[in-house]
C-alpha positions as CSV (number, residue, x, y, z in Angstrom):
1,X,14.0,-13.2,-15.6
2,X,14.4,-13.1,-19.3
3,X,14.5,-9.7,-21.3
4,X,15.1,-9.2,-24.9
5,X,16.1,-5.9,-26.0
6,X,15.7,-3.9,-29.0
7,X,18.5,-1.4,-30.0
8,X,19.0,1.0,-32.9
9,X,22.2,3.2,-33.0
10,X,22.8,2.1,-29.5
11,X,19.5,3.1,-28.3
12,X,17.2,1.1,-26.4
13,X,13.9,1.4,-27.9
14,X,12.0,-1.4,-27.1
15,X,12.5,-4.1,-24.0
16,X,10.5,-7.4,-23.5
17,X,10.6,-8.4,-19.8
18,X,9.3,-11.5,-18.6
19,X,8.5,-10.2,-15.3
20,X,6.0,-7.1,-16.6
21,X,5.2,-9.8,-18.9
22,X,4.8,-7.6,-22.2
23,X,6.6,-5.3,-24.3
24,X,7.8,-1.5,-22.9
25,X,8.7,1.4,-25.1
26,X,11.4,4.1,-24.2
27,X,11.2,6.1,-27.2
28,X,8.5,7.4,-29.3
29,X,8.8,5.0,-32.0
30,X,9.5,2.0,-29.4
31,X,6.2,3.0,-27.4
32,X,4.5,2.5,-30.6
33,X,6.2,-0.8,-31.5
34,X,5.7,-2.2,-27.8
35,X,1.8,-1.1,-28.2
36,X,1.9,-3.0,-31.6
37,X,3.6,-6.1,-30.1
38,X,1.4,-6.2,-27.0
39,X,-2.1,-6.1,-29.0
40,X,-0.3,-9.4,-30.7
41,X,-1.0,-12.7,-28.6
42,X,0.8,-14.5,-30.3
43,X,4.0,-12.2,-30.4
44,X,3.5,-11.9,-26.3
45,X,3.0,-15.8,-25.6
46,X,6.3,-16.4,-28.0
47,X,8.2,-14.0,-24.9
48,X,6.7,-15.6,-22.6
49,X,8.1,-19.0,-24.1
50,X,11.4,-18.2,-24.1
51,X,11.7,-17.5,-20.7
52,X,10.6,-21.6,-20.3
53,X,12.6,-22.4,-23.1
54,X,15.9,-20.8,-22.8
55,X,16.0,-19.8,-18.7
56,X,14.4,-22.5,-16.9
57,X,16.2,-25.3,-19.1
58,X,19.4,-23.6,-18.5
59,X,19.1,-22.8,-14.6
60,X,20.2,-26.0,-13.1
61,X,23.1,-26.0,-15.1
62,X,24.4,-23.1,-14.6
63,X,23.4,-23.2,-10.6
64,X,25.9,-26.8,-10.7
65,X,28.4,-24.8,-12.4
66,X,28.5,-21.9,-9.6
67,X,28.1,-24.6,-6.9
68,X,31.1,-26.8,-7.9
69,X,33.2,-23.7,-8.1
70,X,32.8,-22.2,-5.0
């Protein structure tokens, strides 16, 4: 699963998680940014690319790693 957080002042706000698959809000002003985000395609698909780019490339290695330790 891949999630990317947004904080201010060590408040979550916003959260992208790729298994909802869009942008949620927690705070007034994060409900409205997460709306915003969502209505962007472009902004969603570009989440939904990292999950391919940065978790699936990086599984196997890091399922070798905990394998050869154990």
């Amino acid at each position: 699963e891949f999630i990317r957080s947004v904080y201010y002042n060590k408040l979550e706000f916003t959260r992208f998680s790729s298994s909802v698959g869009k942008f949620v809000g927690f705070t007034e002003y994060g409900v409205k940014n997460a709306e915003y985000w969502n209505n962007d395609p472009s902004k969603v698909s570009a989440m939904k690319a990292q999950k391919e780019g940065y978790c699936l490339h990086n599984i196997q290695i890091d399922y070798t790693a905990a394998l050869t330790k154990s």
